[in-house]
N, C-alpha and C positions, 0 to 999 in steps of 0.2 A: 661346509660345502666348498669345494674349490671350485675356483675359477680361473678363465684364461685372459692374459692380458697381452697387447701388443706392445714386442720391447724391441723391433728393428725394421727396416724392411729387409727382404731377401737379398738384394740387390747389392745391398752394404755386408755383406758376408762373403770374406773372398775364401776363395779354394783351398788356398795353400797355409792359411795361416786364420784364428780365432778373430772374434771380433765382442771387448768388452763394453760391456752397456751397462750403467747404475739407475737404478730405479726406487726409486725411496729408500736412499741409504743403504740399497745395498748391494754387492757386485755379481754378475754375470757374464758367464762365459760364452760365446753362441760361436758353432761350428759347423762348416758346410760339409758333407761330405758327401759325392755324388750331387743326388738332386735331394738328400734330404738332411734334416735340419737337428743340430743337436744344443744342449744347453746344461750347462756345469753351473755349481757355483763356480764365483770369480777368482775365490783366491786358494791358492794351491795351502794346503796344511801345512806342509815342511819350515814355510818361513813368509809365508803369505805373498810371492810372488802371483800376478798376473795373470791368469791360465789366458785370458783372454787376447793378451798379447805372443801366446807363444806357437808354434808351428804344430802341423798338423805332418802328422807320416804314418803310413800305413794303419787310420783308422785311432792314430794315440797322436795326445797333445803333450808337445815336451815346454814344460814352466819354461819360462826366458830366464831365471835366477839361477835355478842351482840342476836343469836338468831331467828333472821328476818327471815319469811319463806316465799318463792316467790314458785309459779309452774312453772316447770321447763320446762314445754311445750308451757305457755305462757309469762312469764315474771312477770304475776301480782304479788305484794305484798299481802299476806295474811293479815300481821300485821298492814299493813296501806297501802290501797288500792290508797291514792293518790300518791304512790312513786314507779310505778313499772321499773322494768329493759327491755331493750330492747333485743327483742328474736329477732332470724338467723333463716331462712330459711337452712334446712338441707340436704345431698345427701351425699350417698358409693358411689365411685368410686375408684375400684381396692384396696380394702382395707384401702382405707385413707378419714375420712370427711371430707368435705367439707364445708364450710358456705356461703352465699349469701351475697355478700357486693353491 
């Protein structure tokens, strides 16, 4: 059975750029876009740069390393569609996100 766990609040999610959170060893990406809320794993495949530090533009997260640009709603890799990152099921609750593990 999954469950949902609070891993930020909203508030700490800015617009233009991810924001990584580690939670029992392990990393996460969390992205605003609009008013709603997304979550990657944290580290890009290519060479395990950061998603969670890298910019947001037109709905894709570009790695801060080497460029790689994933949608941030699915996980797909733009740049090489065999290597995508795994996306979270998302939920607000009381001002804090949540993810579905």
């Amino acid at each position: 059975m999954s469950e949902y766990i609070s891993i930020a609040e909203t508030k700490a999610i800015p617009m233009d750029r991810g924001l990584s959170v580690k939670l029992d060893g392990r990393q996460f990406a969390l992205f605003r876009i609009g008013g709603d809320y997304y979550a990657l794993d944290g580290e890009c495949p290519h060479r395990g740069g950061p998603l969670g530090e890298g910019l947001i533009e037109n709905g894709q997260v570009y790695c801060p390393m080497h460029g790689w640009r994933f949608d941030a709603k699915t996980g797909a890799c733009v740049d090489n569609p065999n290597k995508p990152v795994r996306c979270f099921r998302t939920r607000v609750v009381d001002g804090f996100v949540q993810i579905e593990l």
